[in-house]
C-alpha positions in Angstrom: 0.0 0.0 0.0 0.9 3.4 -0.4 2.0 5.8 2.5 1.9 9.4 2.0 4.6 11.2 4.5 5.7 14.4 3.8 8.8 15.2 4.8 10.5 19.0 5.9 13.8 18.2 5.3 15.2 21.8 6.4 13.7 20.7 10.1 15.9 17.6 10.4 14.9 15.1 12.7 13.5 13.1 9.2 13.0 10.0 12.2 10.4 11.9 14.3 9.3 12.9 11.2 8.4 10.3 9.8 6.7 8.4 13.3 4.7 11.4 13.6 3.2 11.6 10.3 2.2 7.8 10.2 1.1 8.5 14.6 -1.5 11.4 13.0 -2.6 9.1 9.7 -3.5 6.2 12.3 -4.6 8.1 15.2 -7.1 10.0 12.1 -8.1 6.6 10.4 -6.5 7.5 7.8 -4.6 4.1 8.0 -7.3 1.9 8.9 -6.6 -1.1 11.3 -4.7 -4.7 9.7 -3.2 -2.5 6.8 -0.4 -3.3 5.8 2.7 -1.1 5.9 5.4 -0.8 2.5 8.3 -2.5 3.6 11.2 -0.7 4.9 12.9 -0.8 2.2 10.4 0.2 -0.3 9.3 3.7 2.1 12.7 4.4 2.3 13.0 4.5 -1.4 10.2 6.5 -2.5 11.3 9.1 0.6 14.5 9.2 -0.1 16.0 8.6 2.8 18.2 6.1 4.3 16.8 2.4 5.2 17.9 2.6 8.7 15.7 6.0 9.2 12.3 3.9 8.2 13.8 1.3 10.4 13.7 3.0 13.7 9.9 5.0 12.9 8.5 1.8 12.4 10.3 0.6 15.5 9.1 3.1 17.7 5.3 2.8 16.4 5.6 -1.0 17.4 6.7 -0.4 20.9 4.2 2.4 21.4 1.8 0.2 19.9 0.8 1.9 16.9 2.1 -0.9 14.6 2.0 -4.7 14.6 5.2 -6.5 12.9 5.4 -10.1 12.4 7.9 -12.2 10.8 6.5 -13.2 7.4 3.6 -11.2 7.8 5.3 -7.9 7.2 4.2 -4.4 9.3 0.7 -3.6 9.6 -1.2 -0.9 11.7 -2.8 -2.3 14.9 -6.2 -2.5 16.0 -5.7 -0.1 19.2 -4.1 2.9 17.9 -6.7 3.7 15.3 -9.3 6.3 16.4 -13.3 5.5 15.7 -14.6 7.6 12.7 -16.4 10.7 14.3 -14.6 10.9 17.9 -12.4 13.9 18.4 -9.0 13.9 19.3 -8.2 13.5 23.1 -5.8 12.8 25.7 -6.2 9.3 27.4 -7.8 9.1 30.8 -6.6 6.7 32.3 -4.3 3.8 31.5 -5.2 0.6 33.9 -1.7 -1.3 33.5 -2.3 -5.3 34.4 -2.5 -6.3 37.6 0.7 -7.1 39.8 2.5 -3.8 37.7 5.6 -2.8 39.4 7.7 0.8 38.5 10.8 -1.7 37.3 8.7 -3.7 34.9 10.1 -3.6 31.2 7.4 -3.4 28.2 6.9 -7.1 27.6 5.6 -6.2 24.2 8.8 -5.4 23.1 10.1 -8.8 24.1 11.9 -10.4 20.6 9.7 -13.2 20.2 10.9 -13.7 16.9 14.8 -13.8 17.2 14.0 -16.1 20.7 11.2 -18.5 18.6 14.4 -18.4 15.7 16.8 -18.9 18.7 15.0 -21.8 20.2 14.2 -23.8 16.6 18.2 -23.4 16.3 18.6 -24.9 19.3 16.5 -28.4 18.6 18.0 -28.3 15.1 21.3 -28.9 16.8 21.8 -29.3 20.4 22.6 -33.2 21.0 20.2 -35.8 23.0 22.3 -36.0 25.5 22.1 -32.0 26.1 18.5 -32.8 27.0 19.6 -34.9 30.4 20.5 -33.1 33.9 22.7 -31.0 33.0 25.5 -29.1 35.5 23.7 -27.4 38.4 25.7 -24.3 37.6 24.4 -23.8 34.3 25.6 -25.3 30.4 28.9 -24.3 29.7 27.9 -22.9 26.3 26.1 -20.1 28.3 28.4 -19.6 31.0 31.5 -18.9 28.8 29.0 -16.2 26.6 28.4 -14.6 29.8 31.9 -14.4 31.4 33.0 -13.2 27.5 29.9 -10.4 27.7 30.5 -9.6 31.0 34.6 -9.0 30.5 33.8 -6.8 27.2 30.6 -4.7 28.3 31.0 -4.4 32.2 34.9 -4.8 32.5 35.0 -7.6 34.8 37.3 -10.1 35.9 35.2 -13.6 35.6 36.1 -16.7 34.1 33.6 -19.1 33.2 34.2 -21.5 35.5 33.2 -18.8 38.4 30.0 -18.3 36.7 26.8 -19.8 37.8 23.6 -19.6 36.3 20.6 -19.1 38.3 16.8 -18.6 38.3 17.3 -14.8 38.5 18.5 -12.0 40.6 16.4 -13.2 43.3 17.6 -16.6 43.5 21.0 -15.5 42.9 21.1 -13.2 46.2 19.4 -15.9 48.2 21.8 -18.9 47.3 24.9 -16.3 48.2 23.9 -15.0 50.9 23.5 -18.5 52.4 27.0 -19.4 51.6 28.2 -16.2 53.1 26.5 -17.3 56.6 27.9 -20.6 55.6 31.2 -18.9 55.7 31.1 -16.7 58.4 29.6 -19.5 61.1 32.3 -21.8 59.8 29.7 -24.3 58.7 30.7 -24.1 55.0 31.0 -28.1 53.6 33.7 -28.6 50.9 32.0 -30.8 48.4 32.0 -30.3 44.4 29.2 -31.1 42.2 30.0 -33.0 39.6 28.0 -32.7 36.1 26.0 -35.8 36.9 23.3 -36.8 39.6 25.9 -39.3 41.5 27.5 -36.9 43.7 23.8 -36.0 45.2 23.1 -40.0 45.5 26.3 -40.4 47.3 25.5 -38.0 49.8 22.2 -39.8 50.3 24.1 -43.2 51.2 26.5 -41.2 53.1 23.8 -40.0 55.1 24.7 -36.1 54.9 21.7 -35.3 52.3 18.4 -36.6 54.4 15.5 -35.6 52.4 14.5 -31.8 53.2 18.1 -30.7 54.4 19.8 -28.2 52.8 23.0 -27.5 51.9 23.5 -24.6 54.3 21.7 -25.0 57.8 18.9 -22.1 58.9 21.7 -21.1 62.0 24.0 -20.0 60.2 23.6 -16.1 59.8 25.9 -13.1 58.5 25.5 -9.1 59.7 24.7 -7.8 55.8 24.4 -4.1 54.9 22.1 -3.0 52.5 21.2 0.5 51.2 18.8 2.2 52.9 16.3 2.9 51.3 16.1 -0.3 49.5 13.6 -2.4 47.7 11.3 -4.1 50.3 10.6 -7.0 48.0 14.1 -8.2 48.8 14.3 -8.3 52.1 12.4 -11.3 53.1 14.6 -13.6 51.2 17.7 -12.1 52.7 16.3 -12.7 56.3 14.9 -15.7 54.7 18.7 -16.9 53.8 20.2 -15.9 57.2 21.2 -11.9 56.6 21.2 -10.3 60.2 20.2 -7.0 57.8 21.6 -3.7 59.0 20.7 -0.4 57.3 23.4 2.2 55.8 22.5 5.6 54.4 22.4 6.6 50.3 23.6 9.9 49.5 23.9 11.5 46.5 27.3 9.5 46.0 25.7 6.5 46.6 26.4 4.2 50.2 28.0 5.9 53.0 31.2 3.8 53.9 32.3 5.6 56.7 29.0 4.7 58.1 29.6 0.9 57.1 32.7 0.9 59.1 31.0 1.5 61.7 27.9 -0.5 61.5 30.7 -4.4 61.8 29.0 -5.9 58.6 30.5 -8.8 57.6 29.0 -8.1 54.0 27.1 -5.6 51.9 25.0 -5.7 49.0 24.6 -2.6 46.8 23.4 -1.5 43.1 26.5 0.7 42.6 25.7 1.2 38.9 22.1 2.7 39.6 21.1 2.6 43.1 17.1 1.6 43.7 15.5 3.5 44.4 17.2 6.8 44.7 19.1 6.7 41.0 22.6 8.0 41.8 25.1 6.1 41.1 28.3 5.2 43.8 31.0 7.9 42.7 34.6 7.4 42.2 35.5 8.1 45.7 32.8 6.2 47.7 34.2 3.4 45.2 37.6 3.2 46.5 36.8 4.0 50.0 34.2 0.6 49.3 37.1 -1.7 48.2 39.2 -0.5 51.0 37.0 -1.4 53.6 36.4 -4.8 51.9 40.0 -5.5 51.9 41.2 -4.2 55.6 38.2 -6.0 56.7 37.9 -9.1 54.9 34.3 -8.4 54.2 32.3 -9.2 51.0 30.6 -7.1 48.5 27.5 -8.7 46.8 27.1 -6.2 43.7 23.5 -6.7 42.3 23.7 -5.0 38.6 20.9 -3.5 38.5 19.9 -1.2 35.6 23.7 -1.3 34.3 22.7 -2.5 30.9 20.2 0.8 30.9 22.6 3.7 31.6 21.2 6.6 28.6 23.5 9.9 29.1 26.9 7.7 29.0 27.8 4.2 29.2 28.2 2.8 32.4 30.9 2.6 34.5 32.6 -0.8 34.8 31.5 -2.9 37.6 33.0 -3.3 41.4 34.2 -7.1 40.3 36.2 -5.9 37.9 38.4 -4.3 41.4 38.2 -7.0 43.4 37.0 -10.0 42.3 38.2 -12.3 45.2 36.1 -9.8 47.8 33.3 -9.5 45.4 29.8 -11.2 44.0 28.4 -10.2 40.7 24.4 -10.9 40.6 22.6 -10.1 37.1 20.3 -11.2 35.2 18.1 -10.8 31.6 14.5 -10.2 33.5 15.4 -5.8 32.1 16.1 -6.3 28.7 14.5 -9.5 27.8 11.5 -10.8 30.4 11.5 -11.2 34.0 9.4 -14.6 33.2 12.4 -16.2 31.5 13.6 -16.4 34.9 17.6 -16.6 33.6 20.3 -15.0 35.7 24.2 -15.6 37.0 26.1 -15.4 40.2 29.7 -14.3 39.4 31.9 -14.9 42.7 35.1 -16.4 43.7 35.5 -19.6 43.7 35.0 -21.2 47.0 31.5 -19.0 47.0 30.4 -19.8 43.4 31.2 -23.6 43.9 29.0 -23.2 46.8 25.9 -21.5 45.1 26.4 -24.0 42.2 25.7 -26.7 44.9 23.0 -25.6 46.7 21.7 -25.1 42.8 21.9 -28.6 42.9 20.5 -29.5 45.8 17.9 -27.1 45.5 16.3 -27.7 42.2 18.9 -29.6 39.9 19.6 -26.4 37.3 17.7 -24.4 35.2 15.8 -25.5 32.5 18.9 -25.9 29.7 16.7 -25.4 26.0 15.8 -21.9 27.4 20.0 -22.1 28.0 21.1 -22.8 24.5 18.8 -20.1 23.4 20.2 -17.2 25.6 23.6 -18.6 24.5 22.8 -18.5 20.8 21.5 -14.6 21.0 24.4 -13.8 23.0 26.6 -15.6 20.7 25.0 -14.1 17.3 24.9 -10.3 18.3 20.8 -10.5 18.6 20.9 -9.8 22.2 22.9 -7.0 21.9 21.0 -5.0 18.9 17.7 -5.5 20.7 19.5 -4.1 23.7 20.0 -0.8 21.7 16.8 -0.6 20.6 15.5 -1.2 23.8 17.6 1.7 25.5 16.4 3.8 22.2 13.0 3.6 23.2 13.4 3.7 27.3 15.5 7.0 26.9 12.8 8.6 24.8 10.0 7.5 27.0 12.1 8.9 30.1 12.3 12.3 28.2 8.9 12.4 28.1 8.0 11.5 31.5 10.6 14.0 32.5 9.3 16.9 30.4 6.1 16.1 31.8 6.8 16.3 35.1 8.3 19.7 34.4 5.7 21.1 32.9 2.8 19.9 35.2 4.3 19.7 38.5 7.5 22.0 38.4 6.9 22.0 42.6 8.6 18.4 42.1 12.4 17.4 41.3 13.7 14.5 39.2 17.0 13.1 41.0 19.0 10.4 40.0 21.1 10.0 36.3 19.3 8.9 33.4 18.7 5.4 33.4 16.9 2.5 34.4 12.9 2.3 34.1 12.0 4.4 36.6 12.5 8.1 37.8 13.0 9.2 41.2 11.0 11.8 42.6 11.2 14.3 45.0 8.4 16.2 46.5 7.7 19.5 48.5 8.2 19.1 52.1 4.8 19.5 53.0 3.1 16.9 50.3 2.1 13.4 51.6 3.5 11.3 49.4 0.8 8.3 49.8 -1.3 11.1 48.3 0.5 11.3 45.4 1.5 8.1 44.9 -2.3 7.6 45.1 -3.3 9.9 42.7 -0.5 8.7 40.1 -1.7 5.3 40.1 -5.6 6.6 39.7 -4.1 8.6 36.9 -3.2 5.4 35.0 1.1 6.2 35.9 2.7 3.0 37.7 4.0 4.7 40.7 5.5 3.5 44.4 5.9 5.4 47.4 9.4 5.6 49.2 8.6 5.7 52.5 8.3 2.2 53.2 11.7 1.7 52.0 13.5 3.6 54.2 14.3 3.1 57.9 15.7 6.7 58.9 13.3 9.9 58.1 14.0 11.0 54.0 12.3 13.9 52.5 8.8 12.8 50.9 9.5 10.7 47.5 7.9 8.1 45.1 9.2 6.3 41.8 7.1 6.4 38.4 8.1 3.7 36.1 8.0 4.8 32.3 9.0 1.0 31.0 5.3 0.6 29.9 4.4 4.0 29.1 4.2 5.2 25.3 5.5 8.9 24.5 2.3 10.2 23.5 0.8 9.0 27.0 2.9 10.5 29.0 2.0 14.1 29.0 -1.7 14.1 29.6 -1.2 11.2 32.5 1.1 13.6 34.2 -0.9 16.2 33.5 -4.2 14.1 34.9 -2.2 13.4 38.0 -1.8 17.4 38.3 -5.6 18.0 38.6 -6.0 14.9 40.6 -3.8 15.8 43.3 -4.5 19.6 43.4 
């Protein structure tokens, strides 16, 4: 079908151009619903512009759900964004995200379900039977060695594959090494090695030291662990859960306070150095020295969750705290940001004694994660997929954090944005005298996924709450914020 897009090529910008032209014909009915799009290649041609330019306008109309492209099926315009015939133009109302909606959540609609469906068909076309058995506790070795290689190029750290476990996210991750931290600190640590078979855990059986319902590490065990403060509250039951005696250390704008670490006689300390949760800043140069030092004089750990790293927008990230250190520290990631949180696929980077120790109690826990689902990670890592649907990702969360931001600015300039750009949620602070249940009360009537900060704090902060923007289009973004404005007035 033909597209008529007229282009002001003195205004630059021929991208936004372009989105916005095909945003009004849809929006007007102009493009009626299941029509189908000129390839890329063919709109590029007849505009005269580059490929790559029609590329990234139809990519942004897909993720704010203007457009609908299938493999084999080409790029046609989807059912929601078109306007009835006869209705005027208006801002949305509200926008009732699914239930269980969190301000982290990524836009699942952008999830590449046809490089992962290509991914996974490669995988049966190739992997071996045997590949299909129990496979190492600590993950396939395909993976492993694709994430030590990613992590060494991208987030300049010190891992070999052999110190990399994979887990069943972040989550899990944190759990299993915090339990052989307390395992470590009590003493009570077992040296045992599991081998890439089942006999090790039968011989234990025999030998009478795996009675059904033990676990690796026993409950007494427990280490004094420092965590940020404020923090996420969803964590903290599984930390006290895996035997973290949890104490509380202030975030400032540079991130942790270490002077107040020495004090507090942690034995360990977990931290999102790269973009701290929920405040946004990120742990300066100085704080990071002063960190390491304390970890070395004291003989401490650092359990570095990467949160947000791969979603840094101003400036690439600054390499992590394993890369300094990596006997003293533990490297937690995972793909739940930039591919799904339901995929359930993260890694445990950490020396050996404690990765040998989380690989395991992976064992003994649950035998390993599922390895097809493996292969497939391996394969995108390994063919540059995951990487270019990285970028496009961060493309489209920088833009939608612009427009949040500019939003916020123009509707509630009584409010201030802290933090660095990054992430999928901003960090805001309000006046003094505003309750922030209020607003964070309002923003969620307003359709905007929002979270107070209060609860996540243990000494007095100034009144805050987080909006995510992962979910929310561009074009949404201004009349939510500015619905939230006469809500809350």
């Amino acid at each position: 079908m033909d597209v008529h897009v007229n282009l002001d090529r003195a205004k630059g910008g021929i991208t936004d151009q372009i989105a916005s032209r095909l945003r009004e014909a849809i929006r007007e009915g102009r493009l009626a619903a299941g029509v189908r799009l000129p390839a890329t290649r063919e709109l590029a041609r007849d505009l005269g512009v580059s490929r790559g330019v029609v590329v990234e306008a139809y990519e942004r109309l897909v993720a704010e759900g203007f457009l609908i492209s299938r493999v084999g099926a080409g790029t046609r315009v989807a059912p929601a964004g078109v306007r009835p015939p006869g209705t005027a133009a208006r801002p949305p109302r509200r926008v009732r995200p699914y239930y269980g909606l969190r301000p982290t959540t990524p836009d699942l609609t952008g999830f590449p379900r046809e490089r992962w469906l290509a991914a996974i068909k490669h995988v049966l076309a190739t992997m071996p039977p045997d590949a299909l058995d129990y496979a190492d506790p600590g993950g396939v070795e395909e993976l492993r060695e694709e994430i030590a290689g990613r992590l060494r190029r991208v987030r300049a750290a010190d891992v070999h594959p052999d110190n990399v476990v994979i887990v069943g996210g972040v989550a899990q991750g944190l759990s299993l090494s915090v339990r052989a931290l307390a395992a470590l600190a009590s003493g009570s640590a077992v040296a045992r090695r599991a081998r890439h078979d089942l006999d090790w855990f039968m011989e234990r059986i025999r030998d009478g030291d795996g009675v059904p319902g033990a676990w690796p590490y026993p409950p007494s065990p427990s280490v004094r662990l420092a965590v940020e403060d404020p923090t996420s509250l969803r964590q903290i039951p599984l930390l006290r859960a895996a035997g973290a005696e949890l104490v509380a250390i202030p975030v400032d704008e540079e991130g942790i306070d270490v002077a107040a670490l020495w004090r507090s006689g942690a034995r360990a300390v977990l931290l999102t150095p790269a973009h701290q949760f929920p405040t946004g800043v990120v742990l300066s140069p100085r704080r990071r020295a002063e960190l390491m030092a304390w970890a070395a004089e004291t003989g401490a750990m650092v359990v570095e969750d990467d949160y947000d790293a791969e979603f840094r927008f101003d400036r690439a990230p600054v390499g992590c705290l394993q890369g300094l250190a990596p006997d003293r520290v533990v490297l937690a990631g995972s793909v739940s940001k930039p591919l799904a949180p339901g995929l359930r696929l993260g890694w445990v980077v950490a020396p050996p004694s404690i990765a040998e120790s989380v690989r395991v109690a992976r064992g003994e826990l649950d035998l390993g994660s599922p390895v097809v689902e493996q292969y497939a990670l391996a394969h995108l890592l390994r063919t540059g997929a995951y990487d270019r649907h990285l970028r496009r990702m961060r493309r489209e969360c920088r833009r939608r954090r612009d427009a949040l931001v500019e939003a916020l600015a123009r509707h509630l300039p009584e409010v201030e944005v802290r933090g660095v750009p990054a992430g999928l949620h901003v960090y805001v602070e309000l006046p003094p005298e505003w309750d922030e249940a209020a607003v964070s009360r309002a923003a969620r009537e307003a359709g905007l996924a929002a979270e107070e900060v209060g609860p996540m704090r243990t000494a007095p902060g100034p009144p805050a709450i987080i909006i995510g923007f992962g979910r929310l289009p561009v074009h949404h973004a201004d009349p939510l914020v500015h619905a939230l404005s006469r809500t809350f007035r």
